[in-house]
PDB file of N, CA, C and O in Angstrom:
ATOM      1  N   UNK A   1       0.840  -1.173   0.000  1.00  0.00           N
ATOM      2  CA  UNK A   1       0.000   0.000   0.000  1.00  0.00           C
ATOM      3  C   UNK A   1       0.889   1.242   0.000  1.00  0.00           C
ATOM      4  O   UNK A   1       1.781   1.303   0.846  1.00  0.00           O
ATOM      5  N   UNK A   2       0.718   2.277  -0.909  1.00  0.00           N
ATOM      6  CA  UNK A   2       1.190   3.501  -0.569  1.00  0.00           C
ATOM      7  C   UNK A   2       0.507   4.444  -0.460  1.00  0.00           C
ATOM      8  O   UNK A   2      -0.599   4.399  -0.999  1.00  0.00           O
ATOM      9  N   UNK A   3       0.881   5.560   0.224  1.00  0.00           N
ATOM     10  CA  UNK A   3       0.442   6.642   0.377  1.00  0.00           C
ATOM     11  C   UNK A   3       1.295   7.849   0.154  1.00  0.00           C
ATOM     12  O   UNK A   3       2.495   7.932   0.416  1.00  0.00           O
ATOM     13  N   UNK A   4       0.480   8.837  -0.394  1.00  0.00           N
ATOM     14  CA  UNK A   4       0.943   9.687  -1.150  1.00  0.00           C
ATOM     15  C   UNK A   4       0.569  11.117  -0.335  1.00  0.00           C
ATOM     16  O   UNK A   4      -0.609  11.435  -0.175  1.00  0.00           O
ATOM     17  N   UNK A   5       1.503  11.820   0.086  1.00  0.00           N
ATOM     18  CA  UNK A   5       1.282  12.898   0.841  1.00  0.00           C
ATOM     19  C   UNK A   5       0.978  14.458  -0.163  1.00  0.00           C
ATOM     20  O   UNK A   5       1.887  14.770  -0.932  1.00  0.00           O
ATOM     21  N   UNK A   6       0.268  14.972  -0.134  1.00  0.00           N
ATOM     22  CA  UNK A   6       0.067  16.197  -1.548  1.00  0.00           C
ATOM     23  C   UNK A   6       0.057  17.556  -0.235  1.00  0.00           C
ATOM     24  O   UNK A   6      -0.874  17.508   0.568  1.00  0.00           O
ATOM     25  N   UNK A   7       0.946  18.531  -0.109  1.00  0.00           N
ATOM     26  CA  UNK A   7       0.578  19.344   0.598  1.00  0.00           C
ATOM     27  C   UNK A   7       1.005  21.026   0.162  1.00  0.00           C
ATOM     28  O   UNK A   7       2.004  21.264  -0.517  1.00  0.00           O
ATOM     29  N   UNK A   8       0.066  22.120   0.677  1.00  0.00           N
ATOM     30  CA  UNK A   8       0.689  23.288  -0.086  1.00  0.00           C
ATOM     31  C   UNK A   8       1.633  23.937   0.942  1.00  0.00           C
ATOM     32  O   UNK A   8       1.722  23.177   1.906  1.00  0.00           O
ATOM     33  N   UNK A   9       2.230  24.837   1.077  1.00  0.00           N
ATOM     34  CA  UNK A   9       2.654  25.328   1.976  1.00  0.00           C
ATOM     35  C   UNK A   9       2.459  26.979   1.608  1.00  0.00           C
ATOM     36  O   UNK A   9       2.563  27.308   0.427  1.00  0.00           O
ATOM     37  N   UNK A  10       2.176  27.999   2.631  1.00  0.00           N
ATOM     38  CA  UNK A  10       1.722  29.052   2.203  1.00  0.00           C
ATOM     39  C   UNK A  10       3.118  29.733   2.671  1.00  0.00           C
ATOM     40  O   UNK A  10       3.714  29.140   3.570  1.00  0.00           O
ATOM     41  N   UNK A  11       3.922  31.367   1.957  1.00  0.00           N
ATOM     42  CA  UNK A  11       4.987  31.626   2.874  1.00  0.00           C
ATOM     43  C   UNK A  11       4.857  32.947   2.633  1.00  0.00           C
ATOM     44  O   UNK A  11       4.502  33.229   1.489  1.00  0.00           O
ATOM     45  N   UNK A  12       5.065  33.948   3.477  1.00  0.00           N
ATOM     46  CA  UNK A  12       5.572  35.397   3.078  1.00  0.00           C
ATOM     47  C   UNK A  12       6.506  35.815   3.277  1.00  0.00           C
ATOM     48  O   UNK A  12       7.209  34.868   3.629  1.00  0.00           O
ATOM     49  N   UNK A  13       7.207  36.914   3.300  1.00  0.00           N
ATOM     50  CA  UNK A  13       8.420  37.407   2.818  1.00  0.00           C
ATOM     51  C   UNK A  13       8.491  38.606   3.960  1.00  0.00           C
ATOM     52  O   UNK A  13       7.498  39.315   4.130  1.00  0.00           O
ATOM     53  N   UNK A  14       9.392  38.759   4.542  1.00  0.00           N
ATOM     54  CA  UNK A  14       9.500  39.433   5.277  1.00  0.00           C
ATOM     55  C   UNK A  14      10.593  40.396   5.018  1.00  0.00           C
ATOM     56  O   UNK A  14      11.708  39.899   4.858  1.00  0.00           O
ATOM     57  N   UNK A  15      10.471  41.771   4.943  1.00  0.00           N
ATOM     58  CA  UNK A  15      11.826  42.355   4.519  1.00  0.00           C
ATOM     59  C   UNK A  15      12.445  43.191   5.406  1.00  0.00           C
ATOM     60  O   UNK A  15      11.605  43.805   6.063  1.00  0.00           O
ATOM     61  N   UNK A  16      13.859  43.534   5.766  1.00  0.00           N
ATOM     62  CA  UNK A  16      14.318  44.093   6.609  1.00  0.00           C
ATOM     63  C   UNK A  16      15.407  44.637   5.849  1.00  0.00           C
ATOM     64  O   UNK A  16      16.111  43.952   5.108  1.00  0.00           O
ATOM     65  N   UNK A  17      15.570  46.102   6.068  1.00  0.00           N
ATOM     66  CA  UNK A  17      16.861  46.849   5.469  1.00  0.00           C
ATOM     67  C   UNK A  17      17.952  47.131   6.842  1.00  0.00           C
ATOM     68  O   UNK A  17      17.783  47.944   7.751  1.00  0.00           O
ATOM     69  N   UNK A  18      18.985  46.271   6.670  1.00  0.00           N
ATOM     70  CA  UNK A  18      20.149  46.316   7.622  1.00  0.00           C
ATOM     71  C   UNK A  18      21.376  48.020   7.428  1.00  0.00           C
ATOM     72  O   UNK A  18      21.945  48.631   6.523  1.00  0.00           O
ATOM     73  N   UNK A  19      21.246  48.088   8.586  1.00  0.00           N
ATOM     74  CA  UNK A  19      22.126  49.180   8.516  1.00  0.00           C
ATOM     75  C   UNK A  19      23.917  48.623   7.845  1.00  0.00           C
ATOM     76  O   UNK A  19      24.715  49.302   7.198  1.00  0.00           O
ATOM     77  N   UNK A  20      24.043  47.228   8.308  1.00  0.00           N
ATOM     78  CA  UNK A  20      25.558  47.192   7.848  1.00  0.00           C
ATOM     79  C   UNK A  20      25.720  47.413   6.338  1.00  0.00           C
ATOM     80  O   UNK A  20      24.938  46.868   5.558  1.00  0.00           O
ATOM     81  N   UNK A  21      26.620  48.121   5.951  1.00  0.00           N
ATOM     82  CA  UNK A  21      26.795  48.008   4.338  1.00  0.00           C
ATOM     83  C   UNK A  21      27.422  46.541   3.833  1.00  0.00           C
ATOM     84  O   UNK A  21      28.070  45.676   4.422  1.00  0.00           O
ATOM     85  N   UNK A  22      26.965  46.659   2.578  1.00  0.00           N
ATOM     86  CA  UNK A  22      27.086  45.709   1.591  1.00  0.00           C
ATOM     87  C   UNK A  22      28.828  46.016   1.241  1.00  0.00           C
ATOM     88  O   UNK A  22      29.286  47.158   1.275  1.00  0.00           O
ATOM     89  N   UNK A  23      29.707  44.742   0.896  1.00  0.00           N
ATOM     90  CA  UNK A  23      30.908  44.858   0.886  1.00  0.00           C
ATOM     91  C   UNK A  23      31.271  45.617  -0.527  1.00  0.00           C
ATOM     92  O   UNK A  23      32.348  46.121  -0.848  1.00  0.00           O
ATOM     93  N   UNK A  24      30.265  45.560  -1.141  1.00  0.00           N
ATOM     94  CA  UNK A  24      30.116  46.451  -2.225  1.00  0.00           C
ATOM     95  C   UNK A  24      29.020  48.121  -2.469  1.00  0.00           C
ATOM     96  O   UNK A  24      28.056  48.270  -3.220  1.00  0.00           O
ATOM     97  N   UNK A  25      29.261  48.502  -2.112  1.00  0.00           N
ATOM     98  CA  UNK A  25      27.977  50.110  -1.844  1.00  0.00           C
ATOM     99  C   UNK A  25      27.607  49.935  -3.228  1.00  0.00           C
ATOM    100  O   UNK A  25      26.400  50.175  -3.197  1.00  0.00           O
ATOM    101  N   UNK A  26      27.911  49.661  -4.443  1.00  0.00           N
ATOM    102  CA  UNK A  26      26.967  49.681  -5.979  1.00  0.00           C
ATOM    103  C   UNK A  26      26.227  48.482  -6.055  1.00  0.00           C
ATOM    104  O   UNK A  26      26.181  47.936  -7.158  1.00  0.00           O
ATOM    105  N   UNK A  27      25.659  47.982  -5.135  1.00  0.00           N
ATOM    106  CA  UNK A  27      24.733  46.539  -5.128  1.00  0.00           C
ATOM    107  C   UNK A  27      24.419  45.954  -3.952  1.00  0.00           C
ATOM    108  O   UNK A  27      25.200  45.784  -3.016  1.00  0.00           O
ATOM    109  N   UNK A  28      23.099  45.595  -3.998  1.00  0.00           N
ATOM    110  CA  UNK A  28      22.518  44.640  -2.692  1.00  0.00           C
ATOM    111  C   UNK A  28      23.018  43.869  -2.407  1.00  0.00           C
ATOM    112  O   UNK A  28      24.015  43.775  -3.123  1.00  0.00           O
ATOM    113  N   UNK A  29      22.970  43.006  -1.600  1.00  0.00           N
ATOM    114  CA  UNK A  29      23.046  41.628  -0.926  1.00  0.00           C
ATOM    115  C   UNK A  29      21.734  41.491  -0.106  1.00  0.00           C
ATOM    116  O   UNK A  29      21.270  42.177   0.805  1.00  0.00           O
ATOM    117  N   UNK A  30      21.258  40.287  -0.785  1.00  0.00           N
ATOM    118  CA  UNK A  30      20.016  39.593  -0.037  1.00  0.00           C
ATOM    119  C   UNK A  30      20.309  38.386  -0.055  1.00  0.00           C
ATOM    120  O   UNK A  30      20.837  37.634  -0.874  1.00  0.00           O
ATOM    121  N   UNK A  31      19.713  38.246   1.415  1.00  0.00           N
ATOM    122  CA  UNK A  31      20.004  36.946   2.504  1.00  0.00           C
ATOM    123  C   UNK A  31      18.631  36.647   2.400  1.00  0.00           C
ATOM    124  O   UNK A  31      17.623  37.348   2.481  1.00  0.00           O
ATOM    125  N   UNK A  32      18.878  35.083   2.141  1.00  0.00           N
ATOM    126  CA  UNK A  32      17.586  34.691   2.226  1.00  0.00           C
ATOM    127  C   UNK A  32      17.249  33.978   3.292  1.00  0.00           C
ATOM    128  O   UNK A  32      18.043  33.072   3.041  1.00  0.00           O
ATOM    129  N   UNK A  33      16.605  33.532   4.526  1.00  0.00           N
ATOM    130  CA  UNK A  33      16.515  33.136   5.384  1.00  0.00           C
ATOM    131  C   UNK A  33      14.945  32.170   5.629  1.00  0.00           C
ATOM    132  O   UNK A  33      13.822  32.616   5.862  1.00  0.00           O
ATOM    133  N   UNK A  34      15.275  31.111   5.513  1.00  0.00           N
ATOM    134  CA  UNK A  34      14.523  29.877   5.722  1.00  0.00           C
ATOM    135  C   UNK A  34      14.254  28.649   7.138  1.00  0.00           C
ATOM    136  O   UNK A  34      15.044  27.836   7.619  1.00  0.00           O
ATOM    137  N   UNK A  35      13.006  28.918   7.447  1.00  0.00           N
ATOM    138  CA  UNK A  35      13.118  27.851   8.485  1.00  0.00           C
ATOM    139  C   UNK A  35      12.819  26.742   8.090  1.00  0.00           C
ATOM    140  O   UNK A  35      12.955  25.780   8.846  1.00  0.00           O
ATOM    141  N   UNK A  36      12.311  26.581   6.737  1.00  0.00           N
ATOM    142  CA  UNK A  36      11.830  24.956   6.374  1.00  0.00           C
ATOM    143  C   UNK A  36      12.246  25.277   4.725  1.00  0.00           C
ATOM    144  O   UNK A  36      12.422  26.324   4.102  1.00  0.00           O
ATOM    145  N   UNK A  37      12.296  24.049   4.413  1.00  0.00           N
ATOM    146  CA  UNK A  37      12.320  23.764   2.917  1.00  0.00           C
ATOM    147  C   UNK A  37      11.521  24.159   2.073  1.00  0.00           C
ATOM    148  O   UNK A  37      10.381  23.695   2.060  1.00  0.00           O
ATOM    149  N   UNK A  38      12.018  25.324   0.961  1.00  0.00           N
ATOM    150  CA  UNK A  38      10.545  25.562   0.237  1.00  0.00           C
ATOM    151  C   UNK A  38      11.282  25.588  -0.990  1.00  0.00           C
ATOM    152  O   UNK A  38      12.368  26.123  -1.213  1.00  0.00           O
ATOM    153  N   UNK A  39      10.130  24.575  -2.172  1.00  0.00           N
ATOM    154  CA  UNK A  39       9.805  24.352  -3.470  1.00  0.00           C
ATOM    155  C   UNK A  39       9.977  25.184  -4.102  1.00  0.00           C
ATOM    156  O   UNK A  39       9.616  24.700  -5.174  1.00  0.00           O
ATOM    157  N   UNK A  40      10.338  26.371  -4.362  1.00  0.00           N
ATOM    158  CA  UNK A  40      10.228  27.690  -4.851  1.00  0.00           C
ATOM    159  C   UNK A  40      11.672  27.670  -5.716  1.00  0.00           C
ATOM    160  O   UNK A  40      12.512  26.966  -5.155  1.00  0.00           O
ATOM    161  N   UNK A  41      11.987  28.092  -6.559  1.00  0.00           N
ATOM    162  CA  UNK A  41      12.893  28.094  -7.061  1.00  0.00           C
ATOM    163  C   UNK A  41      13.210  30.273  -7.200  1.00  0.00           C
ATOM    164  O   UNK A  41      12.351  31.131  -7.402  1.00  0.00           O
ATOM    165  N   UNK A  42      14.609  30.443  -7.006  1.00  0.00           N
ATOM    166  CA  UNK A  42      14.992  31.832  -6.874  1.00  0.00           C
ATOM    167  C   UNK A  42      14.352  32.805  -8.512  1.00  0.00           C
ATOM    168  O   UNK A  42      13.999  33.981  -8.426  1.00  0.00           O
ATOM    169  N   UNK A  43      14.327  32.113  -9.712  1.00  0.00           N
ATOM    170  CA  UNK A  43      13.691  33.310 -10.314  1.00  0.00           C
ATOM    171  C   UNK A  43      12.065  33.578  -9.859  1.00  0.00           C
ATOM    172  O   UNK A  43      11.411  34.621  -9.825  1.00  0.00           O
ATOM    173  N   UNK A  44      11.731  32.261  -9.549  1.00  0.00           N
ATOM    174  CA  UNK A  44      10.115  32.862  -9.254  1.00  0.00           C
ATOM    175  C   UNK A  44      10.019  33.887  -8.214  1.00  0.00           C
ATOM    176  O   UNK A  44       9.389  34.905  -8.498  1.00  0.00           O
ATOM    177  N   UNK A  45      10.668  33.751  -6.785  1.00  0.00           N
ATOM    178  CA  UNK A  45      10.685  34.373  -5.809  1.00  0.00           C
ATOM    179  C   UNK A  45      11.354  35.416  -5.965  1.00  0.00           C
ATOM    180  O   UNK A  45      11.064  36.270  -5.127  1.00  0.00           O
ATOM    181  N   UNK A  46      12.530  35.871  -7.054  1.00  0.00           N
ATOM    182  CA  UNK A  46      12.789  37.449  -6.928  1.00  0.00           C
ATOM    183  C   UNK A  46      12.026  37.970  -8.223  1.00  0.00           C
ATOM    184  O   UNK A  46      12.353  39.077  -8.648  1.00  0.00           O
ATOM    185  N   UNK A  47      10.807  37.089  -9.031  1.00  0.00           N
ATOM    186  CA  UNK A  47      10.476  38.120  -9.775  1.00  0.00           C
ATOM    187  C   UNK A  47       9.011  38.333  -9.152  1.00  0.00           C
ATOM    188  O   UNK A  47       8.371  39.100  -9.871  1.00  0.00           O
ATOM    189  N   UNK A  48       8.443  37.987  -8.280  1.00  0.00           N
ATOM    190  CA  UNK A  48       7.402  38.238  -7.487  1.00  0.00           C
ATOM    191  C   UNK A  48       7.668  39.209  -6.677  1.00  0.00           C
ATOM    192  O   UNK A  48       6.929  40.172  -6.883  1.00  0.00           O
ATOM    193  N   UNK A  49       8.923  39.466  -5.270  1.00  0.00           N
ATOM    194  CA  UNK A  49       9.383  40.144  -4.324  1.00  0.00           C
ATOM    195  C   UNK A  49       9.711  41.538  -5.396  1.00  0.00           C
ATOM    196  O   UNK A  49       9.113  42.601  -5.232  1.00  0.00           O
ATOM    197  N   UNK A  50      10.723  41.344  -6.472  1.00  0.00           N
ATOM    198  CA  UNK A  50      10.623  42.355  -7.262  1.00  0.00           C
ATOM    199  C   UNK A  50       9.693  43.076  -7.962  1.00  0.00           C
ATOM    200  O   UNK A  50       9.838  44.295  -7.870  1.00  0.00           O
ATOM    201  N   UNK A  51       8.852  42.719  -8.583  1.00  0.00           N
ATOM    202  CA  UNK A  51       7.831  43.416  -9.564  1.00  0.00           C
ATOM    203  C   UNK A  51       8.465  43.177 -10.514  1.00  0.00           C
ATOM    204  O   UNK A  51       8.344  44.055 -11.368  1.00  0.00           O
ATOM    205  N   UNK A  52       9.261  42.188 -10.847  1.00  0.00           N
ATOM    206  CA  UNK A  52       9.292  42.358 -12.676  1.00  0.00           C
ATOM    207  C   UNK A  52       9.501  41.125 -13.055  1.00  0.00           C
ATOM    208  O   UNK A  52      10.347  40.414 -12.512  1.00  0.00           O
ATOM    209  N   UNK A  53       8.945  40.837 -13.780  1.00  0.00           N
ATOM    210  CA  UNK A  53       8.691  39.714 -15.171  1.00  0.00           C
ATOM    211  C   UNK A  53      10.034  38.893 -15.171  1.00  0.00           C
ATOM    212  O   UNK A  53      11.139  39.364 -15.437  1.00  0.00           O
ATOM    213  N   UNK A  54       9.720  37.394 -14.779  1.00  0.00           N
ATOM    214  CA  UNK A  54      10.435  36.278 -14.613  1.00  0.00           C
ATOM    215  C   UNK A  54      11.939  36.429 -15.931  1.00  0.00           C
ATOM    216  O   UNK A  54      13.150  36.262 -15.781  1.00  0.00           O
ATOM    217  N   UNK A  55      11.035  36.844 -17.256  1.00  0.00           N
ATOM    218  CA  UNK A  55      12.567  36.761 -18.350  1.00  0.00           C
ATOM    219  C   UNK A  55      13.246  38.300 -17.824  1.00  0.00           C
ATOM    220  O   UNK A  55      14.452  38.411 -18.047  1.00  0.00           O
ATOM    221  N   UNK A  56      12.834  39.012 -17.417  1.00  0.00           N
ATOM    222  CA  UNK A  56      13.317  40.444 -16.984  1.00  0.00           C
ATOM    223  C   UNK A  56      14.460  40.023 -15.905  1.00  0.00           C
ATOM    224  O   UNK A  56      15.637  40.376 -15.983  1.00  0.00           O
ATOM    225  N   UNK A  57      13.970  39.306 -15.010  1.00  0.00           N
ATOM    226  CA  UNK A  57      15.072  38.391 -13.619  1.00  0.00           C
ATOM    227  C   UNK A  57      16.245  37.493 -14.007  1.00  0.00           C
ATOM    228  O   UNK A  57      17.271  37.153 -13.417  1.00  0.00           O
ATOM    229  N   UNK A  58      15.406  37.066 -15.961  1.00  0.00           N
ATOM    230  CA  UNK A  58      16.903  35.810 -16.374  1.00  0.00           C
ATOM    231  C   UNK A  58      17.850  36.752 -17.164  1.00  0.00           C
ATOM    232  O   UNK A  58      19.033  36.427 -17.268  1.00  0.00           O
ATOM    233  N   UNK A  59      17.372  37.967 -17.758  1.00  0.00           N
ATOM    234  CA  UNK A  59      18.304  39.389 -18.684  1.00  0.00           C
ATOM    235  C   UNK A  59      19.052  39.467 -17.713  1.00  0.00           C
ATOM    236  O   UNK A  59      20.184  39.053 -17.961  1.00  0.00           O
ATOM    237  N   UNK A  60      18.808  40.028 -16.139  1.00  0.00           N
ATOM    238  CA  UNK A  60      19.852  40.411 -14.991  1.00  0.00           C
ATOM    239  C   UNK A  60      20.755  39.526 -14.826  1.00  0.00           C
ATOM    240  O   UNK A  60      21.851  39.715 -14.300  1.00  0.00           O
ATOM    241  N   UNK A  61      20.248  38.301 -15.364  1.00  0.00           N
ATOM    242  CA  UNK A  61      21.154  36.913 -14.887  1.00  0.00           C
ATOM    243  C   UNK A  61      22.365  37.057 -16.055  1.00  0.00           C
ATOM    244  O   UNK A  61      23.502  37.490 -15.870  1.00  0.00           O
ATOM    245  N   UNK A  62      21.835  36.610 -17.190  1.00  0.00           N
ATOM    246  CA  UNK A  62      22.905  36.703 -18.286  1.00  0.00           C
ATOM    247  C   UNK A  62      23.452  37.950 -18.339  1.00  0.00           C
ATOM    248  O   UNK A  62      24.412  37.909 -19.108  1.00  0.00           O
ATOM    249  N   UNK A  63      23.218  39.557 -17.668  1.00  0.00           N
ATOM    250  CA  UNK A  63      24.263  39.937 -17.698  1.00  0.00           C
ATOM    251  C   UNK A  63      24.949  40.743 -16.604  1.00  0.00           C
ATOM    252  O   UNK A  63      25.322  41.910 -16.485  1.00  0.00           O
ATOM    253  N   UNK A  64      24.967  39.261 -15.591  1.00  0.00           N
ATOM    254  CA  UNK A  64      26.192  39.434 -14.848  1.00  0.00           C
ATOM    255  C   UNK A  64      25.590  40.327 -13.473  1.00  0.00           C
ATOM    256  O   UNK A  64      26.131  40.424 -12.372  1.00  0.00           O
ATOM    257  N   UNK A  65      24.200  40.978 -13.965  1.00  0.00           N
ATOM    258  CA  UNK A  65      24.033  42.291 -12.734  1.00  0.00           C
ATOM    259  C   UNK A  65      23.280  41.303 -11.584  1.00  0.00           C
ATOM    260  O   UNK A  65      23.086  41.819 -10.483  1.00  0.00           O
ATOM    261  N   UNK A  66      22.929  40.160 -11.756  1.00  0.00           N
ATOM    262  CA  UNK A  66      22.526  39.215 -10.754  1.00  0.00           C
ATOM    263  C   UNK A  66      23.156  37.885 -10.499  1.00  0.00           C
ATOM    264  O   UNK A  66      22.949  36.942 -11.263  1.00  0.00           O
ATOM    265  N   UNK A  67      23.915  37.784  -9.452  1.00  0.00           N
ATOM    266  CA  UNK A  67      24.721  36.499  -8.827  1.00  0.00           C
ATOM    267  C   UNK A  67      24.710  36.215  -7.885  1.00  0.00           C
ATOM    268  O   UNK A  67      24.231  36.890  -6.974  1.00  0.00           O
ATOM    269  N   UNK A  68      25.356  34.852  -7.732  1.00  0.00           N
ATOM    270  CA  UNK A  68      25.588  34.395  -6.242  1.00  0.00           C
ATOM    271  C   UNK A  68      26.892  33.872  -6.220  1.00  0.00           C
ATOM    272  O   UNK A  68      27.260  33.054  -7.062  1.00  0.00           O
ATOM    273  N   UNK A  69      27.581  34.266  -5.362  1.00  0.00           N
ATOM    274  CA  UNK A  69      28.872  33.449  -5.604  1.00  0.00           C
ATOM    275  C   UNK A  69      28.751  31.433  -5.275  1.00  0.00           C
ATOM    276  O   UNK A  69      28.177  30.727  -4.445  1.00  0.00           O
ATOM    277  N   UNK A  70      29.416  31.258  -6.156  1.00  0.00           N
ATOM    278  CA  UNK A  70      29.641  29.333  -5.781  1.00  0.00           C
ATOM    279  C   UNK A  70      28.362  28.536  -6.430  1.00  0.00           C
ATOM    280  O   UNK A  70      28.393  27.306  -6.430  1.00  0.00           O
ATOM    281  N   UNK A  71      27.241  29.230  -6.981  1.00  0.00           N
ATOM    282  CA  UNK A  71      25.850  28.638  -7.200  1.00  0.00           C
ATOM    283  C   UNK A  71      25.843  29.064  -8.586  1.00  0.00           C
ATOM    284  O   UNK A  71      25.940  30.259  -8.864  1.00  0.00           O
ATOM    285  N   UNK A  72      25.682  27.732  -9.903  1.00  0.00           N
ATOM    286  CA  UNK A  72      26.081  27.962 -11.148  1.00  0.00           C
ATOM    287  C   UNK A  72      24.555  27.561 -11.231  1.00  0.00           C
ATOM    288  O   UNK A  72      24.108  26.677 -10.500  1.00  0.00           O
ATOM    289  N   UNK A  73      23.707  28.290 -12.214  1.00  0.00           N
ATOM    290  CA  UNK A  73      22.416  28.016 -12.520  1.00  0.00           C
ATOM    291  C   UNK A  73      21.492  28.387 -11.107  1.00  0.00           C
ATOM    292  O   UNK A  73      20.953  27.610 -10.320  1.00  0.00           O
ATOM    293  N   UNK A  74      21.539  30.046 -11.112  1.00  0.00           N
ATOM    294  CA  UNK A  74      21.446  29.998  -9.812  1.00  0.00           C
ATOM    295  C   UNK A  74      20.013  30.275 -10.045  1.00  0.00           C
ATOM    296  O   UNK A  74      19.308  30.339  -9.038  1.00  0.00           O
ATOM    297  N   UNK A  75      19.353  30.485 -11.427  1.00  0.00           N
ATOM    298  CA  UNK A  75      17.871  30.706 -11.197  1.00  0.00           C
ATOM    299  C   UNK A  75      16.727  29.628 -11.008  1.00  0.00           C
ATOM    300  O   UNK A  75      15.612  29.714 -10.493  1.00  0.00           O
ATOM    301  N   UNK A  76      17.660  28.186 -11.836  1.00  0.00           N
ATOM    302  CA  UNK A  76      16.772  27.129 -11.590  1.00  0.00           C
ATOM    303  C   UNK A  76      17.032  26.619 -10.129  1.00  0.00           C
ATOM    304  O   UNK A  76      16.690  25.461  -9.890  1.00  0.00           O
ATOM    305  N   UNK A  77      17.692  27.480  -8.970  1.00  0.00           N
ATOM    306  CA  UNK A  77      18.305  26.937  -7.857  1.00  0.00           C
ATOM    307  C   UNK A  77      17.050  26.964  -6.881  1.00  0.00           C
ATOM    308  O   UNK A  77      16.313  27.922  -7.116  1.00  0.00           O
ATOM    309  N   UNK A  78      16.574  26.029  -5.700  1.00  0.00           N
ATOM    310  CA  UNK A  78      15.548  26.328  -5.335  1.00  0.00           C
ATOM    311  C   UNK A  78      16.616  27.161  -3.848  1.00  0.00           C
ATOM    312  O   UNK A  78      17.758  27.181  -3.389  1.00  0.00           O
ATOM    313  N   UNK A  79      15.126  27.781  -3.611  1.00  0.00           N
ATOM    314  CA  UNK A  79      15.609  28.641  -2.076  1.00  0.00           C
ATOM    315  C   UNK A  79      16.059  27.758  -1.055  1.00  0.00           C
ATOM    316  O   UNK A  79      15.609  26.614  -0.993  1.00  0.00           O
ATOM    317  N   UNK A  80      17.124  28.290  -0.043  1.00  0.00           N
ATOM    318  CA  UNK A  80      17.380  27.515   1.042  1.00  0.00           C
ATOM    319  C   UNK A  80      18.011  28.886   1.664  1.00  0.00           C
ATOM    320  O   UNK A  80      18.367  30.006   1.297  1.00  0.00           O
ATOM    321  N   UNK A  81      17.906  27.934   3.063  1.00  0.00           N
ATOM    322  CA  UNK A  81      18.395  28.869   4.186  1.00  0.00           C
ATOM    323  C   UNK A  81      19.429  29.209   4.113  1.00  0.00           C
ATOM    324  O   UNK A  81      20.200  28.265   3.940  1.00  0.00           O
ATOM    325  N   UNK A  82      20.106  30.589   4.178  1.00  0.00           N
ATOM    326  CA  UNK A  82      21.502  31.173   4.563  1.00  0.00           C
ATOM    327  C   UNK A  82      21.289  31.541   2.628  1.00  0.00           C
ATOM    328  O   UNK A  82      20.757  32.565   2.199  1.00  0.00           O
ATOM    329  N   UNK A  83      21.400  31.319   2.456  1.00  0.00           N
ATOM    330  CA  UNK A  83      21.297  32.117   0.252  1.00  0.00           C
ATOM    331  C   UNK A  83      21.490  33.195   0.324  1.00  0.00           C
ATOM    332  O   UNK A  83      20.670  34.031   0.705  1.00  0.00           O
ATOM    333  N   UNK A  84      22.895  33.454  -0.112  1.00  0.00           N
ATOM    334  CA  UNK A  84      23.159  34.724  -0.708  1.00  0.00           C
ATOM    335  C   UNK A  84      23.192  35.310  -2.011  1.00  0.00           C
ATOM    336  O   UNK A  84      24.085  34.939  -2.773  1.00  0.00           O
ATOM    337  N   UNK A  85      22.272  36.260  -2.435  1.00  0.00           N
ATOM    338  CA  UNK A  85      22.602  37.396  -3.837  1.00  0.00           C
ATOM    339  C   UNK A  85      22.534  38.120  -3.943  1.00  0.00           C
ATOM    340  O   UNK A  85      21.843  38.935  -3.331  1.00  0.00           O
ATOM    341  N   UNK A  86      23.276  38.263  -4.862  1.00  0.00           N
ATOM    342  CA  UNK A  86      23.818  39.890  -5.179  1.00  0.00           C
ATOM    343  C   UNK A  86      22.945  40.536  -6.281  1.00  0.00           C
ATOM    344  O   UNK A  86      22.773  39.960  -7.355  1.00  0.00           O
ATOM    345  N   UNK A  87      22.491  41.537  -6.050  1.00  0.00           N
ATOM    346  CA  UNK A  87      22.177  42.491  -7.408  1.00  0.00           C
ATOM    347  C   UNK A  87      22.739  43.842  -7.485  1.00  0.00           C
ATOM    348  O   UNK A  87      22.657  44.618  -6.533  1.00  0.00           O
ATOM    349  N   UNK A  88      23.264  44.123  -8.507  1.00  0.00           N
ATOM    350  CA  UNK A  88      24.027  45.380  -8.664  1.00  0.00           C
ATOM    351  C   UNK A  88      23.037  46.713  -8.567  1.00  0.00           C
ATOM    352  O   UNK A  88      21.930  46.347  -8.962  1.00  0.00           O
ATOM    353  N   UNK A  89      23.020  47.469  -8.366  1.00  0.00           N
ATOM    354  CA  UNK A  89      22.186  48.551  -7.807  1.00  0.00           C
ATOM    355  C   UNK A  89      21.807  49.481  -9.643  1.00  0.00           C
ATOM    356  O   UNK A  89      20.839  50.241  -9.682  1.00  0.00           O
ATOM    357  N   UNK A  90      22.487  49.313 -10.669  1.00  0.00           N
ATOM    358  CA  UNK A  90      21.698  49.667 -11.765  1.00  0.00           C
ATOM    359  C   UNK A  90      20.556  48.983 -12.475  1.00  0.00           C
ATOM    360  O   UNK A  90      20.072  49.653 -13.388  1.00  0.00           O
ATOM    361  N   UNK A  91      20.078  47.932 -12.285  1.00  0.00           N
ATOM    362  CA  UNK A  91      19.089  47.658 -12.782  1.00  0.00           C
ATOM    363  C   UNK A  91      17.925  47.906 -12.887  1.00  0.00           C
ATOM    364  O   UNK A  91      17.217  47.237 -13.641  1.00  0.00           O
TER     365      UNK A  91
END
């Protein structure tokens, strides 16, 4: 017999602007901070948190103004706790 578990999980986003600067002043750093595992993969979640259009989030990607260090394919990457990225402050 199996059983098959189907469940949604609902999450919001909580935002906080830290006084410490970014090791770079021409670009963010966002920490992503997770208490449980979520399905979400990073372009969906920064083009929702952002306001702009999922291929608008993969343009930043290919050029260079959105990264993470050590994480190659970082848009099909799903979220996890401690996630760091960078976005350069012209976009």
């Amino acid at each position: 017999m199996k059983i098959s578990l189907c469940y949604s999980l609902t999450y919001h986003v909580v935002l906080r602007q830290l006084v410490q600067a970014c090791d770079n002043e021409n670009e963010y750093e966002i920490k992503l901070l997770c208490e449980y595992p979520l399905q979400i993969r990073v372009d969906r979640l920064l083009s929702v948190q952002l306001g702009v259009s999922r291929s608008r989030i993969k343009k930043l990607y290919q050029e260079g103004l959105l990264y993470s260090t050590g994480i190659t394919n970082l848009l099909k990457t799903k979220v996890y706790n401690g996630m760091v990225i960078n976005l350069k402050k012209n976009y």
